[in-house]
C-alpha positions in Angstrom: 120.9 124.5 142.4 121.8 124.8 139.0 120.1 126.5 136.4 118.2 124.5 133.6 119.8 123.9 129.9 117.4 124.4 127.3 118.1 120.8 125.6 116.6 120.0 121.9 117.1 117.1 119.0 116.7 118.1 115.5 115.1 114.9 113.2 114.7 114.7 109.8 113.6 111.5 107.9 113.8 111.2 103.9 111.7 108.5 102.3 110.9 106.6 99.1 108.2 103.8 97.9 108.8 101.8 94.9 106.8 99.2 93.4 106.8 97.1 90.2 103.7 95.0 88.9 104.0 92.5 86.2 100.0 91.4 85.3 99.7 88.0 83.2 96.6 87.4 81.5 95.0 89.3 83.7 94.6 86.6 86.5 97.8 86.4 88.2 100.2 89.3 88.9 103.8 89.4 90.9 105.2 92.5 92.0 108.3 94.0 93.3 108.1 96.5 96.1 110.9 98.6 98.0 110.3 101.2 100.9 113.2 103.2 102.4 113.9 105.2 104.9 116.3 107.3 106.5 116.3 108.7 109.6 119.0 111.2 111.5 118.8 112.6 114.6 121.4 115.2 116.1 121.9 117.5 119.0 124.9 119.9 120.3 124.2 118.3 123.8 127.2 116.8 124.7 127.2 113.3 124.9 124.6 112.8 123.2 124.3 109.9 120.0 123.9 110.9 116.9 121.9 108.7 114.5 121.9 108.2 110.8 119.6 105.0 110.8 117.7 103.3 107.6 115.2 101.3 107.3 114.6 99.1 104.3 111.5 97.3 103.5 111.8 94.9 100.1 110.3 91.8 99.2 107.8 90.2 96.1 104.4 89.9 96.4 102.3 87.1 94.5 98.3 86.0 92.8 98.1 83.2 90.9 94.4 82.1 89.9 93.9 78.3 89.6 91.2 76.5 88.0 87.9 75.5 89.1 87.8 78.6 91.5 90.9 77.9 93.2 93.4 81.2 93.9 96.9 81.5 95.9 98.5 85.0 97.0 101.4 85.4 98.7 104.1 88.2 99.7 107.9 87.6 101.1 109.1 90.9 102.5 112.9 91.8 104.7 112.3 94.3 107.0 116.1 95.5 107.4 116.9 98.4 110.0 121.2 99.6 110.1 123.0 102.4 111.5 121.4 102.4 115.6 124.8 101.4 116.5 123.1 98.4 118.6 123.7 94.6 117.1 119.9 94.3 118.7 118.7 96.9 116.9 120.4 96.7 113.3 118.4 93.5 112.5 116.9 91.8 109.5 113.4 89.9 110.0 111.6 88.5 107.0 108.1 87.8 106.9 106.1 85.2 104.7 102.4 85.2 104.5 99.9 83.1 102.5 96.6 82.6 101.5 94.6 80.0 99.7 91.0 80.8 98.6 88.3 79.0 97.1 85.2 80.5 95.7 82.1 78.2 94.6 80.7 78.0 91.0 78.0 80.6 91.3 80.3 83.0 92.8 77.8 83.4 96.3 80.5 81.6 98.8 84.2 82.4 99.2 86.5 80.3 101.6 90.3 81.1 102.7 92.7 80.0 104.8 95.3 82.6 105.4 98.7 82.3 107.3 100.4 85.3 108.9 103.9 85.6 109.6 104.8 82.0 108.8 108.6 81.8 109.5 107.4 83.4 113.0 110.0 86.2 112.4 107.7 89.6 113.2 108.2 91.8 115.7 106.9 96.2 115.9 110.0 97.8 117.2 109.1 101.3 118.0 112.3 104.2 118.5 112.0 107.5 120.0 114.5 110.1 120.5 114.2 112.7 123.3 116.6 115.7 124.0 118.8 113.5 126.6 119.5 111.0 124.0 118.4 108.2 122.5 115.6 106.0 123.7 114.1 102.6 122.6 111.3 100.6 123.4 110.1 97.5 122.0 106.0 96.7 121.5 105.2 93.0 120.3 103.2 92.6 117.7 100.5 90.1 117.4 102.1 86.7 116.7 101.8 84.2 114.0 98.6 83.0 113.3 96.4 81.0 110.7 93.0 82.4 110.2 90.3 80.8 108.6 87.1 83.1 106.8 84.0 81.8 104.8 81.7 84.5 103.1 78.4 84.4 101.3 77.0 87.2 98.7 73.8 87.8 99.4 72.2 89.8 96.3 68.5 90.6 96.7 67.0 92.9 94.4 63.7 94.5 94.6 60.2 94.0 92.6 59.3 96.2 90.0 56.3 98.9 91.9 54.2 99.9 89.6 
């Protein structure tokens, strides 16, 4: 029988991307790359958690181009998230991925083997607040995997019409 509280959560997230690319010779390349985020969430409902939460994502990317048509990329990125005020949540995962590619003499066929999420780390934690509070669920992403791709070029042109 009671009357209903008119309940709300005010959010606000500030962010910032930063990335630095060192090209050698203009074959192989490492970079540096940074994204962070800050989150809070706050209501005047009693009781409920306040949260001041950031996310940082940091880690080095690489290309290095090997003879005879050979290439190798790979990136090493920590995806750290603090301040939920959860151990489970205030984690730090790091992800490695590589790929090796090979691409033929006359440049038609291209082979690569690339490996996702090698140290078997990953997981897509998704957080939403509501006016009651906070509220957290977890979605799996898809697991680690090796994938294997060939491609040809095929490059037809046209006869002249006259």
């Amino acid at each position: 029988g009671a009357e209903p509280v008119k309940n709300s959560a005010e959010t606000w997230t500030v962010s910032e991307n930063l990335e630095l690319r060192w090209q050698i010779n203009g074959k192989h390349s490492i970079s540096a790359k940074c994204y962070a985020n800050n989150r809070r969430t706050n209501s005047n409902r009693e009781g409920f958690n306040k949260i001041n939460a950031f996310n940082i994502n940091y880690g080095l990317d690489g290309t290095v181009k090997l003879p005879a048509g050979f290439g190798i990329d790979t990136n090493f990125s920590l995806y750290t998230r603090r301040g939920y005020d959860a151990k489970e949540f205030d984690t730090t995962d790091a992800m490695w991925n590589a790929k090796v590619s090979y691409i033929t003499k006359n440049k038609k066929w291209l082979f690569m083997i690339y490996a996702y999420d090698i140290l078997h780390q990953v997981s897509n934690v998704h957080y939403s607040v509501t006016a009651t509070g906070r509220s957290v669920s977890y979605t799996n992403s898809l697991p680690h995997y090796v994938l294997a791709t060939i491609q040809y070029r095929f490059n037809h042109q046209p006869r002249n019409k006259r």
